[in-house]
C-alpha positions as CSV (number, residue, x, y, z in Angstrom):
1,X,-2.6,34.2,-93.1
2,X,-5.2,35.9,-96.0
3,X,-7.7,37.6,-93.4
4,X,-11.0,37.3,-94.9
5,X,-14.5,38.7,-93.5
6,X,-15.6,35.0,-93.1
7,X,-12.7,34.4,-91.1
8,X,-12.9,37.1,-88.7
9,X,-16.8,36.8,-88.4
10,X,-15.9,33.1,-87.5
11,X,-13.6,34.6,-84.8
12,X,-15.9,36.7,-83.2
13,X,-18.8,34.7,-83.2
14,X,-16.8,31.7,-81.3
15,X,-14.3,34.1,-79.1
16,X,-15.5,34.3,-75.2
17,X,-17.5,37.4,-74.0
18,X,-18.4,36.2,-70.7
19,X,-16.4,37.5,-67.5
20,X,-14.0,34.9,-66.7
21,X,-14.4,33.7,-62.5
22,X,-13.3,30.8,-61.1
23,X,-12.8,29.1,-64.4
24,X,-16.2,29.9,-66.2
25,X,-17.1,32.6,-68.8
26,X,-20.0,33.6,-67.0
27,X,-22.6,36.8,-67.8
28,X,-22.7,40.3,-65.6
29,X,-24.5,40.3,-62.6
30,X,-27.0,42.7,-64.5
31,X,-26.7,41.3,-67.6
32,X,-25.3,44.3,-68.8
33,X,-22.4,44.5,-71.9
34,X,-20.7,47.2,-73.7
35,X,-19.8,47.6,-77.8
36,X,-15.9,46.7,-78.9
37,X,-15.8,48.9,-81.8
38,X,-13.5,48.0,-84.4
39,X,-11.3,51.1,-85.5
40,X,-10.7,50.0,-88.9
41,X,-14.3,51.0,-90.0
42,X,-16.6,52.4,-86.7
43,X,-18.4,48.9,-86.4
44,X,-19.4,47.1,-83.4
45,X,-17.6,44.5,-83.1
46,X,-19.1,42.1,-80.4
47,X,-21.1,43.2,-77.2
48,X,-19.1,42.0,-74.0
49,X,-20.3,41.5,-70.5
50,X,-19.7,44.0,-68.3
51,X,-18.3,43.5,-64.7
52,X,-20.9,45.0,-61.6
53,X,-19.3,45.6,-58.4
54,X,-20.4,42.6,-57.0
55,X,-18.9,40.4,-60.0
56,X,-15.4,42.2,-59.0
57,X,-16.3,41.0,-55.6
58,X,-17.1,37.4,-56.7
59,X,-13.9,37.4,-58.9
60,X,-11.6,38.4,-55.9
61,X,-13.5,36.0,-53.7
62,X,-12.7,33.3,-56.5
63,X,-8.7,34.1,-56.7
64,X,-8.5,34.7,-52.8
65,X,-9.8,31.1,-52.3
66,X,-7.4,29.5,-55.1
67,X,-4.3,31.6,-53.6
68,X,-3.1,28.9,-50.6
69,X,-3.7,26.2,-53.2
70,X,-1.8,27.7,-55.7
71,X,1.2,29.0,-53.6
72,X,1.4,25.3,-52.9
73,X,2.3,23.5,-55.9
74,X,5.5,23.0,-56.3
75,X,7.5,25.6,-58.7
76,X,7.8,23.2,-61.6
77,X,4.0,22.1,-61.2
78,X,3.0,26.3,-62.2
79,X,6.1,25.8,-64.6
80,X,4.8,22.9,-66.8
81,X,1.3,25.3,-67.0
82,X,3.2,28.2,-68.2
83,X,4.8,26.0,-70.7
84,X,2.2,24.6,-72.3
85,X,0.5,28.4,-72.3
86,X,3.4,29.2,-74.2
87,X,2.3,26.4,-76.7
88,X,-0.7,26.9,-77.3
89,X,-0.1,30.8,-77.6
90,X,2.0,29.9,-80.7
91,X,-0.2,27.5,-82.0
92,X,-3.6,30.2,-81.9
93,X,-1.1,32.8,-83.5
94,X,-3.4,33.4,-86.6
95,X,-6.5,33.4,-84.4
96,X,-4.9,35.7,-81.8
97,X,-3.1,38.1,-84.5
98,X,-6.7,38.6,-85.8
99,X,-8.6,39.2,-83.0
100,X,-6.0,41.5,-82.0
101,X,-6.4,43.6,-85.3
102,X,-9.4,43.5,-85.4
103,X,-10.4,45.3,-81.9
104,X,-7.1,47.3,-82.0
105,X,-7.1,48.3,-85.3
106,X,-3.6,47.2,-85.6
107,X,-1.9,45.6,-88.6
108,X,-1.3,42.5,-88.8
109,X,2.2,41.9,-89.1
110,X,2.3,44.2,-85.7
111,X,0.1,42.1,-84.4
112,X,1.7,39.1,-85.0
113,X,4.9,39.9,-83.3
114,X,2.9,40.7,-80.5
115,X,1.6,37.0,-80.2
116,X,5.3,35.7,-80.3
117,X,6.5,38.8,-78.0
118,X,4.0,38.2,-75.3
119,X,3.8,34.3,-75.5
120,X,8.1,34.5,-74.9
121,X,7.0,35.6,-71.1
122,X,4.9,32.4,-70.3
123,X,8.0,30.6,-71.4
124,X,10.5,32.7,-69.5
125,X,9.1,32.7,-66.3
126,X,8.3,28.7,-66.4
127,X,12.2,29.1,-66.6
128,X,12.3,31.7,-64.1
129,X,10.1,30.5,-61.5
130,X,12.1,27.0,-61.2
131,X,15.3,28.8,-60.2
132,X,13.5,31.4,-57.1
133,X,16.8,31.4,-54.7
134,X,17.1,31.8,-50.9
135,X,19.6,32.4,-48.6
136,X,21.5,30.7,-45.8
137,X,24.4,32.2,-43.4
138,X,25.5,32.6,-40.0
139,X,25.3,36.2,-38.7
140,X,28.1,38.6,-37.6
141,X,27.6,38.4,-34.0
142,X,27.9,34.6,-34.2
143,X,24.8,33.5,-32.3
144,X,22.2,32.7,-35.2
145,X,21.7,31.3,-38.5
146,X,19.8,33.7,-41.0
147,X,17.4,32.0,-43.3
148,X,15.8,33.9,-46.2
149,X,13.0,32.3,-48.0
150,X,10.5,34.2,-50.4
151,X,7.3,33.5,-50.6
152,X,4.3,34.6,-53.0
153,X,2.9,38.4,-52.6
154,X,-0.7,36.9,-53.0
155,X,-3.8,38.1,-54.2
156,X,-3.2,40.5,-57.5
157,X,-4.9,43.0,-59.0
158,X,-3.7,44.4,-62.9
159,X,-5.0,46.7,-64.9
160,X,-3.6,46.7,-68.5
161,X,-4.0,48.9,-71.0
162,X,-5.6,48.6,-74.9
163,X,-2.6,49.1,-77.0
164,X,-0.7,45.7,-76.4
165,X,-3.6,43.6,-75.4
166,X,-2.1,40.2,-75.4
167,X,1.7,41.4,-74.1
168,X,0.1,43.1,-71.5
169,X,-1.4,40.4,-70.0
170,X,1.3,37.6,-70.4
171,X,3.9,40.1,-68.9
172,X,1.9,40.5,-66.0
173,X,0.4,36.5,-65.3
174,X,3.9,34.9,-66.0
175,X,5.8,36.1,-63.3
176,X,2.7,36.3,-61.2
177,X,2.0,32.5,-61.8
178,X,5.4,30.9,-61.6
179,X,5.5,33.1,-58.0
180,X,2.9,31.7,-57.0
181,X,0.3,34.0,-57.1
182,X,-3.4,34.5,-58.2
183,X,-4.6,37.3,-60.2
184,X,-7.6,39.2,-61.5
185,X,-6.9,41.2,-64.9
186,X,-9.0,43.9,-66.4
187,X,-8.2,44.5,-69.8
188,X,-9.4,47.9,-71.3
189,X,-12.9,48.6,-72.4
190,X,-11.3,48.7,-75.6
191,X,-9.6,45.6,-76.3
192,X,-11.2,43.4,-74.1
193,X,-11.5,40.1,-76.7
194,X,-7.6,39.2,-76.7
195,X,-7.7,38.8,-72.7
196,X,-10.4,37.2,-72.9
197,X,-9.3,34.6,-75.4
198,X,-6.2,34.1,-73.1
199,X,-8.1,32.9,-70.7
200,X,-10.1,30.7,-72.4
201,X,-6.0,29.1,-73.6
202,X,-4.9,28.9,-70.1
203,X,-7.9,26.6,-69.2
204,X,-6.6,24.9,-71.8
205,X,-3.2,24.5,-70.7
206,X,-4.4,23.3,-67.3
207,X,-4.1,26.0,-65.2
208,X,-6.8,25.2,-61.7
209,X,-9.7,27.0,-61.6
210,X,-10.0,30.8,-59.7
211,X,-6.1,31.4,-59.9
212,X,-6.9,34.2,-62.4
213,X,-10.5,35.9,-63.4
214,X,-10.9,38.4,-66.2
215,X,-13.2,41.1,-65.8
216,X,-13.7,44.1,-68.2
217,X,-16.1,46.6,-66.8
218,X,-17.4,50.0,-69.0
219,X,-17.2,51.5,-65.4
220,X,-13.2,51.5,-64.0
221,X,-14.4,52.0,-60.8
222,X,-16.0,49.2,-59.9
223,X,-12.7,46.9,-60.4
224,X,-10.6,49.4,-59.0
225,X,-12.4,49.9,-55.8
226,X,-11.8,46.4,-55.3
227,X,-8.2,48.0,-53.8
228,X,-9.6,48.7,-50.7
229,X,-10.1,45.5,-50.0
230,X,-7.2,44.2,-47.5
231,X,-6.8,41.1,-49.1
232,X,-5.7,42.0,-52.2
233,X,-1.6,42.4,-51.6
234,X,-0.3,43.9,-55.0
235,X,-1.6,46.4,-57.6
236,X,0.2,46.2,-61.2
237,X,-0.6,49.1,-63.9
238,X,-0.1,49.9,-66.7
239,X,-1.5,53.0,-68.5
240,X,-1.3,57.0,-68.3
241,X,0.4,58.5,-65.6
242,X,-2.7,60.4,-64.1
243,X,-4.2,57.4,-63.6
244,X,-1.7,54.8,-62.0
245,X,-0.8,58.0,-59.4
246,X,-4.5,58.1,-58.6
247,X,-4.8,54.0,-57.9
248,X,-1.5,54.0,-56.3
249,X,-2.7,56.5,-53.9
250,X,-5.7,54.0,-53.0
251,X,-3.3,51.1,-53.0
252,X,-1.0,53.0,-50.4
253,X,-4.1,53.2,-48.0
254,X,-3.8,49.5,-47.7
255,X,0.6,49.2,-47.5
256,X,-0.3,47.4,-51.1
257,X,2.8,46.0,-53.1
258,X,2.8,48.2,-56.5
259,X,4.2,48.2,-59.8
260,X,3.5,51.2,-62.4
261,X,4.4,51.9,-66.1
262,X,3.3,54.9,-66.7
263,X,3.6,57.6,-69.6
264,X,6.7,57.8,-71.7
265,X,8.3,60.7,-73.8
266,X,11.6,59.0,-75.5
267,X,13.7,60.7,-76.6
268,X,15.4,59.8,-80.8
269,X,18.9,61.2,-80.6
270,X,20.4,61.2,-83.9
271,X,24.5,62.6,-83.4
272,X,26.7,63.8,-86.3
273,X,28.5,60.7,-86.6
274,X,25.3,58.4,-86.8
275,X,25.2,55.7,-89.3
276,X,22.1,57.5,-90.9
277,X,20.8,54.5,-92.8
278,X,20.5,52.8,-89.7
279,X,18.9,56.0,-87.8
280,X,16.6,56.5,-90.7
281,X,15.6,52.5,-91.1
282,X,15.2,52.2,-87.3
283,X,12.1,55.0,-87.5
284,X,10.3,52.5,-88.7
285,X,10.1,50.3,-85.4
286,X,11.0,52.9,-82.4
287,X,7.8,54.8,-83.9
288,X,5.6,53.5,-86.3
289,X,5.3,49.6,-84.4
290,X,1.1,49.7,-84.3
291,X,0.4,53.2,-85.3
292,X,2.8,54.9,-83.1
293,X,0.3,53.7,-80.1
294,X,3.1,52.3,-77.8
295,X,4.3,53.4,-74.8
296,X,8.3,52.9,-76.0
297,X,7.7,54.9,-79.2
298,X,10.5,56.8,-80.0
299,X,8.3,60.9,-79.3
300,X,11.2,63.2,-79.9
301,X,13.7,63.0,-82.6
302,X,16.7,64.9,-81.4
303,X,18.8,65.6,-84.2
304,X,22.2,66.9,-85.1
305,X,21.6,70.1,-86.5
306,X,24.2,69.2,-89.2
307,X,22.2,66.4,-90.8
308,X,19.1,67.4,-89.8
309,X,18.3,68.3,-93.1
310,X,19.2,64.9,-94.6
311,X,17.5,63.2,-91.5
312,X,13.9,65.1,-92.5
313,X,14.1,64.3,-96.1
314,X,14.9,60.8,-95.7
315,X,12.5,60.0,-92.8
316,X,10.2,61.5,-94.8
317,X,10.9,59.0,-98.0
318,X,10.5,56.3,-95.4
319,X,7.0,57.4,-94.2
320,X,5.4,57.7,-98.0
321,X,6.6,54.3,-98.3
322,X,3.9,53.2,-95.2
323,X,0.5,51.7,-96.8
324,X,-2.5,52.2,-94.6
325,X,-5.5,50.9,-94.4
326,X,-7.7,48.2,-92.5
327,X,-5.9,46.3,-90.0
328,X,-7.1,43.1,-90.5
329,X,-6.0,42.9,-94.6
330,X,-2.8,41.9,-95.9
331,X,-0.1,44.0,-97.3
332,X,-1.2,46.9,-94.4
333,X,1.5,48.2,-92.8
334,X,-0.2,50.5,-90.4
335,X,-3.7,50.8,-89.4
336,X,-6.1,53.0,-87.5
337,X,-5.8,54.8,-84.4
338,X,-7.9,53.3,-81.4
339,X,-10.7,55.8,-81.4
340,X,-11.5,59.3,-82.2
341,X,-10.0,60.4,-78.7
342,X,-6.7,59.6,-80.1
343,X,-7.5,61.2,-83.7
344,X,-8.3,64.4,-81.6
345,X,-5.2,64.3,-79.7
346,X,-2.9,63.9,-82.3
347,X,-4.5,66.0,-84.6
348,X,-4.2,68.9,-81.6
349,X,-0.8,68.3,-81.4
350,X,-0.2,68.8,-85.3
351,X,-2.2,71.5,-86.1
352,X,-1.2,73.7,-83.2
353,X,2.5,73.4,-84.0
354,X,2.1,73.8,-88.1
355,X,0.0,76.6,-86.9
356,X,2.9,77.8,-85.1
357,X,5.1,77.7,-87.7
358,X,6.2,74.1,-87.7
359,X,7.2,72.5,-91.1
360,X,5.0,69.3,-92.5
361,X,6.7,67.1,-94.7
362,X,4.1,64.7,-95.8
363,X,0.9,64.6,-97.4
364,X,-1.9,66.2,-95.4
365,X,-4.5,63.8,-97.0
366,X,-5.6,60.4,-96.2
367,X,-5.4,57.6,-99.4
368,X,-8.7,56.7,-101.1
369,X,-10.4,54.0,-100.4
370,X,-10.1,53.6,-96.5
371,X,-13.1,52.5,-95.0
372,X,-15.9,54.8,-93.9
373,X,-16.1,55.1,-90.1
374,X,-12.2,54.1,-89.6
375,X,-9.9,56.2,-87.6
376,X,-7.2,56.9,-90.1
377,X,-4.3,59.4,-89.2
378,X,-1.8,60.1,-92.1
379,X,1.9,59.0,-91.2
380,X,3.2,62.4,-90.5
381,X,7.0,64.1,-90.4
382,X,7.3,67.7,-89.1
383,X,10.4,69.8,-88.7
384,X,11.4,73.3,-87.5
385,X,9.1,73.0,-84.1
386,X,8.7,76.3,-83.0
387,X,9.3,77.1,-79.1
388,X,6.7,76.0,-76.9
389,X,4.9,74.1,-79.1
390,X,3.0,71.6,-76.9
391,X,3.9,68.8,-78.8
392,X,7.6,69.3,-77.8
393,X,6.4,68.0,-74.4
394,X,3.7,65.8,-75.0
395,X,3.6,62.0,-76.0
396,X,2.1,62.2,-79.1
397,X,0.8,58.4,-79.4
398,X,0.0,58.4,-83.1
399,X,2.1,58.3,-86.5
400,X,4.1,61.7,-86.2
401,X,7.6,61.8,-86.4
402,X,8.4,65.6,-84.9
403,X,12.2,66.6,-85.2
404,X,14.4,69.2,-83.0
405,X,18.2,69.8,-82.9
406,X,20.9,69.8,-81.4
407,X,24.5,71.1,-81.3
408,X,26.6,69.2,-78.8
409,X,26.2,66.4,-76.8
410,X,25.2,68.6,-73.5
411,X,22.4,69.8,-75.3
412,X,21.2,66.7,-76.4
413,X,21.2,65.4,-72.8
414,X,19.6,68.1,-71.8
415,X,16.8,68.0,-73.8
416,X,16.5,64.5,-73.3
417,X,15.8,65.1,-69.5
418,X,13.7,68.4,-70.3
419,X,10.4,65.7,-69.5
420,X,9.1,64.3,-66.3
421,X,9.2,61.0,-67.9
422,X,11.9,58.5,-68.6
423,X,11.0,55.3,-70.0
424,X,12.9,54.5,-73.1
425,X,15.2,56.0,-75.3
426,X,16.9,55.6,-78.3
427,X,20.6,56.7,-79.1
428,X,22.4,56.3,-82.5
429,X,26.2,57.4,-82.8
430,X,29.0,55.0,-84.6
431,X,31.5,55.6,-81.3
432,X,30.5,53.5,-78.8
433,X,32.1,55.2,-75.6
434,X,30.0,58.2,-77.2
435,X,26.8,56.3,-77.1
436,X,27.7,54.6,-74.0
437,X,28.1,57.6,-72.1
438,X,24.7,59.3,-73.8
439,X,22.9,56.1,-72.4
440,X,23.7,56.6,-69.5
441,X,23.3,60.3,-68.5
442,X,19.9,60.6,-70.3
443,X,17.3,59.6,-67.1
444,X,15.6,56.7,-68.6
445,X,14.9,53.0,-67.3
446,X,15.6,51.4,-71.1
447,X,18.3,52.8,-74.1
448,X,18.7,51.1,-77.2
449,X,21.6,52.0,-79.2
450,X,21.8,52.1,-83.0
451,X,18.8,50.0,-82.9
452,X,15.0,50.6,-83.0
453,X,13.7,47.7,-81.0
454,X,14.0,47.5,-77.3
455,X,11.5,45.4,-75.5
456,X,13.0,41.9,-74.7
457,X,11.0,39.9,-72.2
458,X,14.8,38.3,-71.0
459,X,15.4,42.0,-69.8
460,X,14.3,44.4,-67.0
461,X,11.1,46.4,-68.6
462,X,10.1,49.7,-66.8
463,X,10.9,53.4,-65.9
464,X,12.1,56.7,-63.7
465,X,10.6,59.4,-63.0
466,X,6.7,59.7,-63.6
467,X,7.1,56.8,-65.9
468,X,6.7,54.6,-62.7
469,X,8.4,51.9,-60.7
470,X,9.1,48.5,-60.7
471,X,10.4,46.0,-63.5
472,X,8.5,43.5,-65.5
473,X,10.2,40.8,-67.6
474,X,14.0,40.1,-67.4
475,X,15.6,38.3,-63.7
476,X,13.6,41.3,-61.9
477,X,10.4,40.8,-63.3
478,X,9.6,37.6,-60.6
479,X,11.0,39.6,-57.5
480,X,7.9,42.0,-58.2
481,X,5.3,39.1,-56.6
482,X,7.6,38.0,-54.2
483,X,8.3,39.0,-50.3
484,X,11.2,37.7,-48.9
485,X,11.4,36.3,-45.6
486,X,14.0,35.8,-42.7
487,X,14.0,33.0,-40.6
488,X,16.1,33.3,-37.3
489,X,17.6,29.8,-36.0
490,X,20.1,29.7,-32.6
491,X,23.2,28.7,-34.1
């Protein structure tokens, strides 16, 4: 696809910006909207309604009423609608991989993957949710039968976050729908567009009226309050730590069914015996996949002191090689950062370790002729972090490749842990009992090994530690919207 300013315009102009309740894109209750800025060059991209209080109400009231209905159908009924979502996901890839960099600032190759990465869970759940088992047994006294049956949570609530704003969404709904449940999504003030437009495609695919609203809101509170309200039955988040502990505090006042993925720190551990073109290649996905904005981005490069040398220098080749510019054009391999909150952040991080005495790598300057207005953060390799430098314990969430060392295997398992996180990690040595047995002493819910990818909607997707709890995607990833329950018969 050649993105042209036509095209996109086109896009916008016909892309929903209505909250989405009981089937309708409908305005605010005051009428009121908020800017999507595109990051590529500081413009307003469209105005989007903004979600009052009572519209949250009105959304929950619309996805409470369509719950007993929709729990109803029968499993391959919700099945043949997540199929056909799947469908149409892949047929709107252009239109979604657009609209995607364009209000994420992402490029578009990134974004791309995204539409095939999050349309996968619409078609693994209507697979999943077809094969929802049970149980049936005699018990040990010898006086009953014991019947297990499972049964939708109900009434959801998720809260995703900007950086994957299709994924996200599709992660969430797919096990949520072929369970049985309804849900209300609100996408961050962001990246609001994508949901939206996935809404707009699940109409399309038949889905009933009120079994999910969209709501974006410039004011978080007034969706999130909605968890006091005792029919809602599960909260699903995804986003910084801080936050998800706060709503899960709220959502514990009510016995709520939660699910968080929260911060991440991964650890890169590079051993002596690494196959370095494959350590060195793999950067390019654990870290630089949309700006290193992702959640699973490989944060701190752990690297045998004896190649560390040859690691920085040829990381560093790889980074040069990196064009940037606006998301939205062809031949882009990285784009902007979301906002200038991020380009603060990371730029913190950078500055106050080279200021320590860290070593930079690459060039400090951005290329010419970048867009005015854009937020543009050089791809970035450090080396020589000096002790306590903040960015040693921070996820950095940008372009920066920051590398440590090690000298035995203790010590990189020990520095792996050093974190309150545990997400993902990456491991990269050519024995495998080696890298088996670093995967599993380094306190993380995902490990890739001598690769750079790691999400896979057929597996188990989530964390320990303050990274959360729960699983989306994988056999798990249905059992998060489902409450078993046991049925006593006289035998």
């Amino acid at each position: 696809m050649t993105s042209t300013t036509k095209d996109l315009s086109d896009l916008i102009d016909n892309a929903p910006k209505g909250l989405f309740i009981n089937g309708e894109f409908v305005d605010g209750e005051n009428g009121e909207t908020f800017d999507v800025i595109n990051p590529s060059d500081g413009s307003v991209l469209a105005k989007v309604a903004s979600a009052s209080e009572n519209d949250a109400r009105r959304a929950l009231d619309s996805i409470c009423e369509a719950q007993g209905a929709w729990a109803a159908r029968s499993s391959r009924e919700r099945s043949e609608i997540l199929r056909r979502a799947f469908e149409l996901l892949l047929e709107h890839e252009d239109e979604l991989a657009l609209l995607q960099s364009a209000e994420l600032g992402r490029a578009l190759p990134d974004s791309r993957g995204e539409v095939a990465y999050g349309a996968e869970f619409f078609r693994w759940f209507a697979e999943e949710g077809v094969r929802v088992r049970g149980d049936y047994r005699h018990n040990p006294a010898g006086n009953a039968r014991i019947v297990v049956t499972h049964q939708p949570v109900g009434p959801c609530l998720a809260i995703t976050p900007w950086n994957f704003p299709l994924a996200m969404g599709t992660r969430k709904l797919g096990p949520a729908l072929a369970a049985g449940c309804t849900m209300i999504l609100k996408p961050a003030s962001k990246t609001p567009l994508t949901m939206l437009y996935l809404a707009k495609l699940l109409k399309e695919a038949g889905l009933p009226d009120g079994v999910i609203a969209v709501v974006p809101s410039k004011r978080s509170s007034n969706i999130s309050n909605l968890l006091q309200d005792s029919r809602l039955r599960k909260l699903t988040f995804t986003g910084s730590t801080e936050v998800g502990q706060m709503l899960s505090k709220m959502a514990a006042e009510r016995s709520m069914n939660v699910s968080l993925e929260l911060g991440g720190n991964a650890p890169y551990v590079v051993c002596d015996d690494a196959d370095l073109d494959t350590a060195v290649e793999a950067v390019v996905t654990a870290k630089m996949r949309g700006a290193g904005q992702v959640c699973i981005a490989a944060n701190r490069f752990l690297v045998h002191s004896s190649i560390k040398e040859e690691f920085v220098e040829r990381v560093t080749e790889v980074m040069s090689r990196f064009t940037i510019g606006r998301g939205t054009d062809d031949g882009v391999d990285f784009g902007p950062l979301s906002g200038e909150d991020q380009i603060e952040k990371v730029g913190q991080l950078v500055e106050d370790a080279v200021k320590e005495g860290a070593k930079r790598s690459t060039p400090t300057d951005l290329p010419e002729g970048l867009p005015e207005g854009g937020y543009y953060y050089p791809a970035t390799v450090l080396s020589d972090l000096p002790e306590g430098a903040e960015i040693r314990s921070t996820e950095i969430f940008g372009p920066v490749v920051a590398v440590d060392t090690f000298d035995t295997d203790e010590e990189a398992i020990a520095k792996a842990n050093n974190t309150p996180f545990g997400l993902a990690a990456y491991v990269f040595s050519e024995n495998l009992t080696r890298a088996l047995n670093l995967a599993e002493k380094i306190e993380a819910g995902m490990v890739a090994v001598n690769k750079g990818a790691l999400s896979d909607p057929a597996a188990p997707f989530g964390g320990v530690k303050e990274s959360g709890n729960g699983r989306e995607g994988g056999f798990e990833g249905i059992e998060e919207y489902l409450e078993p329950k046991f049925i006593s018969l006289p035998l």
